[in-house]
C-alpha positions as CSV (number, residue, x, y, z in Angstrom):
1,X,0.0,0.0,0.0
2,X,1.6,3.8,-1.2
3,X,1.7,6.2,1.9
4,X,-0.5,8.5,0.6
5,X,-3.4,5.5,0.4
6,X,-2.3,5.6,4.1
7,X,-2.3,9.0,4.8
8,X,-5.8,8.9,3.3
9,X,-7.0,6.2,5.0
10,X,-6.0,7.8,8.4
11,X,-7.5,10.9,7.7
12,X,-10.6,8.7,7.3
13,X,-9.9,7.5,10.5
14,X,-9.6,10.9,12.2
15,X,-13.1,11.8,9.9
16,X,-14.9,9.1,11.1
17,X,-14.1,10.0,15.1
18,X,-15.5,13.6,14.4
19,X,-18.5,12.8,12.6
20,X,-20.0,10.0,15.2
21,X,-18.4,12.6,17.5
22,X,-21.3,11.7,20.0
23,X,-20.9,7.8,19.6
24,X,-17.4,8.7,19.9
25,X,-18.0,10.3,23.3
26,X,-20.4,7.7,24.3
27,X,-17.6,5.3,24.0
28,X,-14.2,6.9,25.0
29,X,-16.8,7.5,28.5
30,X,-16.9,3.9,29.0
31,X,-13.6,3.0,28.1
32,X,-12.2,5.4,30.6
33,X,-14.5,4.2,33.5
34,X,-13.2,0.4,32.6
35,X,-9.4,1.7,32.4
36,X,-9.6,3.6,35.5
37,X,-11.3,0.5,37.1
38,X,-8.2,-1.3,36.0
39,X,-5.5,1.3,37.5
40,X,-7.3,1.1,40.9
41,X,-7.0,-2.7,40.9
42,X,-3.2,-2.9,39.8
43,X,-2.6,0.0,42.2
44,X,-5.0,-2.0,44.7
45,X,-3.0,-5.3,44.2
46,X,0.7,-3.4,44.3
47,X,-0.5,-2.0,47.6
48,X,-1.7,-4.6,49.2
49,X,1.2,-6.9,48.2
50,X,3.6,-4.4,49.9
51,X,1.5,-4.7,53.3
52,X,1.9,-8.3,53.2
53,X,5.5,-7.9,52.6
54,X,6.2,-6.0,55.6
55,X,3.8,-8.0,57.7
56,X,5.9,-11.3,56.1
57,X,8.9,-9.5,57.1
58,X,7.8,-8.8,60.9
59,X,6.2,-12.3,61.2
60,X,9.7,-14.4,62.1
61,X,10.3,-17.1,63.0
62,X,11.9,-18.4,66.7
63,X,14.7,-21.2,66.4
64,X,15.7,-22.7,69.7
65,X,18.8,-25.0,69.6
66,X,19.2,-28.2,71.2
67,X,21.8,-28.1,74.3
68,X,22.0,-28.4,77.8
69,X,19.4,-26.3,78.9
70,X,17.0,-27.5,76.3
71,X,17.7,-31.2,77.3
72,X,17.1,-30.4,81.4
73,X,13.8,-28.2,81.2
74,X,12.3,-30.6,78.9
75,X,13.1,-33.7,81.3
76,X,11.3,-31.7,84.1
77,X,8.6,-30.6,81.7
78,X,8.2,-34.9,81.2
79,X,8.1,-35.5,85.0
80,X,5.8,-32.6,85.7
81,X,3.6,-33.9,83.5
82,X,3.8,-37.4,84.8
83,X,3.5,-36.1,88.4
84,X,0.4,-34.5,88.0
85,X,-0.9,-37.4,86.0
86,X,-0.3,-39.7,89.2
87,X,-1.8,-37.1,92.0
88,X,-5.2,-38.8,90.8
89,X,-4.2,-42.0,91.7
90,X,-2.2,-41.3,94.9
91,X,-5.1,-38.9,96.3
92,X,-7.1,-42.5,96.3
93,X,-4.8,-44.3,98.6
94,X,-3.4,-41.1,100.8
95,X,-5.0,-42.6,103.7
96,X,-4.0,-46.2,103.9
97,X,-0.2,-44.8,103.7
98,X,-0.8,-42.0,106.3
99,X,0.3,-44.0,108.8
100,X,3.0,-45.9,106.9
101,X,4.7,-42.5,105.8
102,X,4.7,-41.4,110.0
103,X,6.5,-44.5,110.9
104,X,9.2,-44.2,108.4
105,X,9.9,-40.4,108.7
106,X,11.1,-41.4,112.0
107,X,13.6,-43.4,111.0
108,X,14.9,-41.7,107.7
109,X,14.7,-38.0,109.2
110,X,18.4,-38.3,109.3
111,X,18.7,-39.3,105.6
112,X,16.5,-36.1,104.7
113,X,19.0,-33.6,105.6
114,X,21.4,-34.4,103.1
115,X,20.0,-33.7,99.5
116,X,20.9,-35.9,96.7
117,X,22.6,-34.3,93.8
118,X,21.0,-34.3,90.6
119,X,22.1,-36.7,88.3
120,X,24.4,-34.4,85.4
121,X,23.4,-35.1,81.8
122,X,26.4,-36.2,79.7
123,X,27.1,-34.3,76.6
124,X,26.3,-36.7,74.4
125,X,22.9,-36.0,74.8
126,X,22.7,-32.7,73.3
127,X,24.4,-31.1,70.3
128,X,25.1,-27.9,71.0
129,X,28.1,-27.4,73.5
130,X,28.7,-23.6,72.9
131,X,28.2,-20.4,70.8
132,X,30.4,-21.7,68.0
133,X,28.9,-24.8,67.2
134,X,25.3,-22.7,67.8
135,X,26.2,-20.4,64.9
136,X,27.6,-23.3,62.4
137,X,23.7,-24.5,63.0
138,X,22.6,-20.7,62.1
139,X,25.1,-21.1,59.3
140,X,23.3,-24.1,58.0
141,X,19.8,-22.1,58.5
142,X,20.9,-19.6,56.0
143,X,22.0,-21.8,53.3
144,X,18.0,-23.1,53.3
145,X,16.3,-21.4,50.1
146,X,13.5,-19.6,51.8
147,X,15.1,-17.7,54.5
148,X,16.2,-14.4,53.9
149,X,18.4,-13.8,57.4
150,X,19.2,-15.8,60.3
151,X,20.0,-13.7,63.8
152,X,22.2,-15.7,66.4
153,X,20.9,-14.9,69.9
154,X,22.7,-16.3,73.0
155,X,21.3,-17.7,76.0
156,X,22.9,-14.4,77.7
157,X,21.1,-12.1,75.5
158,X,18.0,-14.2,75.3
159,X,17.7,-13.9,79.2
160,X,18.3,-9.9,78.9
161,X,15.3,-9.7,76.5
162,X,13.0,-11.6,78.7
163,X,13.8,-9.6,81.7
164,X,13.3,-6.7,80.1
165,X,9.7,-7.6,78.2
166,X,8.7,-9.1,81.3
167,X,5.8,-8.1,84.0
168,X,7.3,-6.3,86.9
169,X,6.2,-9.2,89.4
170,X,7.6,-11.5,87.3
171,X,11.0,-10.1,86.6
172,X,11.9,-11.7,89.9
173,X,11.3,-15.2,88.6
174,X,14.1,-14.7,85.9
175,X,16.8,-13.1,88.8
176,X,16.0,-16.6,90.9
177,X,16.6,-18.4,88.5
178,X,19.5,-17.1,87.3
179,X,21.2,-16.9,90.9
180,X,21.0,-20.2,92.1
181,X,19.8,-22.6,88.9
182,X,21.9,-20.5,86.2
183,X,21.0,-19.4,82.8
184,X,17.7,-21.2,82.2
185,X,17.9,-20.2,78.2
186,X,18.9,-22.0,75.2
187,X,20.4,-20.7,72.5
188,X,18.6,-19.8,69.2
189,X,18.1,-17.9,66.4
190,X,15.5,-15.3,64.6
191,X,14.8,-16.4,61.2
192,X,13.1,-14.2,58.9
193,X,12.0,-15.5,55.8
194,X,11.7,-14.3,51.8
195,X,8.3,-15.5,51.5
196,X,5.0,-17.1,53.1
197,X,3.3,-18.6,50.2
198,X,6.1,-22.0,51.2
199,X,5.9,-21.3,54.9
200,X,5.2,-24.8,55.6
201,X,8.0,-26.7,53.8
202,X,10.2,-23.9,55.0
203,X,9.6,-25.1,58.9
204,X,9.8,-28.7,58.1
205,X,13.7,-27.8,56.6
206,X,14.6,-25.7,59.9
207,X,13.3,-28.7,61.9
208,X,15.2,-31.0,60.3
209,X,18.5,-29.0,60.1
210,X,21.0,-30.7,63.1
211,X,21.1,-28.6,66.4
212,X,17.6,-27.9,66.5
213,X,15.4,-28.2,69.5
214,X,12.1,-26.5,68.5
215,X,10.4,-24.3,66.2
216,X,7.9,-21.4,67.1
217,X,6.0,-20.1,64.7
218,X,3.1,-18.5,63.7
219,X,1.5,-20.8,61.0
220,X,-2.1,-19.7,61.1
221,X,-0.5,-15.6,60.5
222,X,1.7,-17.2,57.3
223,X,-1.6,-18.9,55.9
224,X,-3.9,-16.0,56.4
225,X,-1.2,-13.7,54.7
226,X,-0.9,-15.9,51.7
227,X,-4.4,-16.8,51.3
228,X,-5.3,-12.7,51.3
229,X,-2.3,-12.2,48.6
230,X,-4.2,-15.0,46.6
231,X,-7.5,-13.5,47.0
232,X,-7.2,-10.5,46.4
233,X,-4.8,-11.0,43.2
234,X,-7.4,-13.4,41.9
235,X,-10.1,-11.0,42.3
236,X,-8.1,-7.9,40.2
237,X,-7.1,-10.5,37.7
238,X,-11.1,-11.2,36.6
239,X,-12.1,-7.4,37.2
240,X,-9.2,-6.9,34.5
241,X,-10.4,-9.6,32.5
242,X,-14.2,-8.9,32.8
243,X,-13.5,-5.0,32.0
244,X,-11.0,-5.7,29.1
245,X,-14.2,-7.4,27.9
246,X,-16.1,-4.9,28.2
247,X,-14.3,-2.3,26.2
248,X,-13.8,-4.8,23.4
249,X,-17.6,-4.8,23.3
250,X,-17.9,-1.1,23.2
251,X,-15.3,-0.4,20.4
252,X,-17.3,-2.8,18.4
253,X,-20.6,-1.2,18.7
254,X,-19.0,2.3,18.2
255,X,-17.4,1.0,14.9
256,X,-21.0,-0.4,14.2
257,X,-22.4,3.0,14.2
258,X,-20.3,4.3,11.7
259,X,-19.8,1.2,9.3
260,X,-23.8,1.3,8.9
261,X,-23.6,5.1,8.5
262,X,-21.2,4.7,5.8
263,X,-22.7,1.5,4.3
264,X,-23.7,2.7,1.2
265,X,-20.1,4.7,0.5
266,X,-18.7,0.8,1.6
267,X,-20.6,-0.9,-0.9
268,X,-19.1,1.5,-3.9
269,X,-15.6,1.4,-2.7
270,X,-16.6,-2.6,-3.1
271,X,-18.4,-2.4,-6.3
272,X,-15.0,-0.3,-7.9
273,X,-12.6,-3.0,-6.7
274,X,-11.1,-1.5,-2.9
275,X,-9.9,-4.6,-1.2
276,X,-11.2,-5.6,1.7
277,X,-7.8,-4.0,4.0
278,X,-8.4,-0.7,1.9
279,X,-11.9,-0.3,3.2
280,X,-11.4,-1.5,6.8
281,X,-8.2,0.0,8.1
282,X,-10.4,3.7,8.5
283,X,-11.9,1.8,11.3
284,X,-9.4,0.0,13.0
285,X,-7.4,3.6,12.9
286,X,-10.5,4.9,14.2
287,X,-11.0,2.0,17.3
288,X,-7.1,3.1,18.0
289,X,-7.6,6.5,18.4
290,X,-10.5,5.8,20.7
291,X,-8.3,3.4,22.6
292,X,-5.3,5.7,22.8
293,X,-7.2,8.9,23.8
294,X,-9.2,7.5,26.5
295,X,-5.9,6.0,28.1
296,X,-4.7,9.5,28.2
297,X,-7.7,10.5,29.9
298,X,-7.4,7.8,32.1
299,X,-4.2,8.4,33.2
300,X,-5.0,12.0,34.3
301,X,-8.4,11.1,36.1
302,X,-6.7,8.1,38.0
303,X,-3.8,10.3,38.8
304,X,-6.3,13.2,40.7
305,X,-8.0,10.2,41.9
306,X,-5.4,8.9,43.8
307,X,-3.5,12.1,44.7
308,X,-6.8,12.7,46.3
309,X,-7.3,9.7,48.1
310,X,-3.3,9.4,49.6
311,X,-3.8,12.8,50.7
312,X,-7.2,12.3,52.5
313,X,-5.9,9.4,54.5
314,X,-3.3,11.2,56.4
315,X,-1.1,9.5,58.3
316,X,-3.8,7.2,60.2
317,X,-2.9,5.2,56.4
318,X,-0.8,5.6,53.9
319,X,-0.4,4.6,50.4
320,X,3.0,2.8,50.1
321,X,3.2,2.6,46.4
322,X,4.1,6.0,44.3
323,X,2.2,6.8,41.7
324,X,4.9,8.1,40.1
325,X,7.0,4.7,39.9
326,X,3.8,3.4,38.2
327,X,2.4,5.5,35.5
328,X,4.1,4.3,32.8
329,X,3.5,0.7,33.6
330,X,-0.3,1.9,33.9
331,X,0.1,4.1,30.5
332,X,1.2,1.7,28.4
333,X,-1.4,-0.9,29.9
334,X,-4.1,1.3,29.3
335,X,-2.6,2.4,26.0
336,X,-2.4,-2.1,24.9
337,X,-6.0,-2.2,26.0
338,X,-7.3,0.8,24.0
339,X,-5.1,-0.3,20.8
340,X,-6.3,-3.9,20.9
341,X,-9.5,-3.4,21.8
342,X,-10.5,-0.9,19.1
343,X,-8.2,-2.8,16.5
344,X,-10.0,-6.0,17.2
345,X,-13.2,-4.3,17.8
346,X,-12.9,-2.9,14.2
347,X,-11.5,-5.5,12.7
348,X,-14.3,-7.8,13.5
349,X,-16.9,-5.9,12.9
350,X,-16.0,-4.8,9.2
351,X,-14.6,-8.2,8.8
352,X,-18.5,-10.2,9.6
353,X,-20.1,-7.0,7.5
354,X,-17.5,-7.2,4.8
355,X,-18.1,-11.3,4.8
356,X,-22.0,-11.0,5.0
357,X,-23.4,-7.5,3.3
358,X,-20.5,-6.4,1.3
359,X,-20.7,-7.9,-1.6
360,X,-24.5,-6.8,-2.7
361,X,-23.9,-5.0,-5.6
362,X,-22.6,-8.5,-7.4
363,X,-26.3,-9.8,-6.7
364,X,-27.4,-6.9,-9.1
């Protein structure tokens, strides 16, 4: 095709915009409430995904390490357990040994002075000896694919940090138990990790890493956190789809409009021999430019529209996503939409009326 058939057939185009101006204006109307749907449900999405970045960030994960202390408070964690378990049965037979327990105190009241020694637990009973061989384990943490840092906390530390989040009546607990049992902590680690959406397989792989005691997590947190990132991502992605729809559908009717106003000029462009590319690329310029200006307009309304909305929030909430760092991404989607939904929207329509009605002047 010569460029001036092109520069005719775009000045067609521009023609054809300014004489259905009001169709026109109809549809560039919709079009721009469908694109600035869109923008508020990528800018929606991007938002939201940021929240739940920061809230993956701040929801880490508590390694404890398996050495001495671990070992000992579980033991009496075991026989706790197993004492209480018995009181049940011993409450049922207190009274037959009333009298039993007074005759033997008598005789073993010299024996109760001297306290017997717990027995020591040997090392080979634990993994962890000391800090060095606690952060080769945080080492190995850091090498598993989903965690993004691992923070080595002694027992020393650990102890400081309870004391100091602790209740003022309970703050004594810790000093008692640091003057005459010791150090009752463990060593252990804060493991932050890249992402929630594997949160699962990403506990199973600290738990099986060597030197570790326990795991505390928040698992129900991680799942609601991924399921909202789903949901809501699933949700933008059919308003897109169901809106991208839409504009197709309103491009076509537009182009409607003016191929039946101009059906009779078709027909004798068909009659004299114009192909069939000739006769419909006035439209599709004509879906384009309807596509292409109301993704400028778009731009500019969502732009106030969200200027307006970060600023009426205030601080109480704030929008974490710039618009600035996405109007070109949101241009050019707008600008795809509006380009192939009035190119296919013309296409088509020409295309069928091309296929069905353009050829009546043969039948005469």
């Amino acid at each position: 095709m010569k460029i001036q058939s092109v520069r005719y057939l775009t000045r067609e185009g521009f023609r054809n915009v300014w004489v259905n101006r009001l169709m026109s204006i109809a549809s560039i109307g919709v079009l721009v409430a469908c694109m600035v749907l869109i923008g508020f449900a990528i800018l929606l999405t991007k938002n939201v995904n940021v929240y739940m970045s920061n809230l993956e960030q701040q929801n880490v994960v508590m390694v404890y390490f398996n050495d001495e202390n671990s070992v000992i408070y579980q033991n009496a964690s075991q026989l706790s357990s197993a004492d209480a378990s018995s009181n049940s049965s011993d409450s049922d037979s207190s009274d037959s040994d009333s009298s039993a327990k007074a005759s033997s105190d008598s005789t073993s009241s010299g024996d109760s002075d001297k306290e017997e020694e717990a027995p020591k637990i040997p090392e080979s009973a634990y993994l962890i000896h000391n800090e060095e061989e606690a952060k080769k384990v945080c080492a190995e943490l850091e090498k598993i694919g989903n965690v993004e840092s691992v923070e080595f906390i002694s027992k020393d530390e650990a102890l400081k940090r309870a004391k100091e989040t602790a209740l003022s009546d309970m703050a004594g607990a810790f000093e008692i138990l640091d003057e005459e049992g010791g150090n009752p902590m463990s060593h252990g680690a804060r493991v932050t990790l890249k992402s929630m959406d594997i949160f699962e397989q990403t506990i199973r792989d600290i738990e099986k890493t060597a030197g570790v005691h326990s795991v505390v997590s928040h698992a129900e947190l991680a799942k609601t956190i991924a399921d909202i990132k789903s949901g809501i991502s699933m949700i933008c992605f059919w308003i897109i789809g169901i809106l991208a729809v839409i504009a197709l559908v309103i491009v076509s009717n537009t182009i409607r409009v003016t191929m039946y106003n101009r059906k009779l000029e078709i027909s004798i462009m068909k009659a004299v021999g114009a192909t069939d590319a000739f006769i419909r690329l006035p439209f599709i310029i004509e879906g384009i430019i309807l596509g292409l200006v109301s993704a400028i307009i778009s731009e500019g309304i969502l732009y106030f529209c969200y200027r307006v909305a970060a600023d009426s929030m205030g601080d109480s909430f704030t929008l974490s996503v710039p618009f600035g760092e996405q109007a070109l991404l949101l241009f050019g989607i707008f600008a795809a939409i509006g380009i192939v939904a009035g190119a296919l929207g013309s296409a088509f329509m020409i295309g069928k009326y091309l296929k069905k009605e353009g050829s009546e002047f043969k039948a005469l």
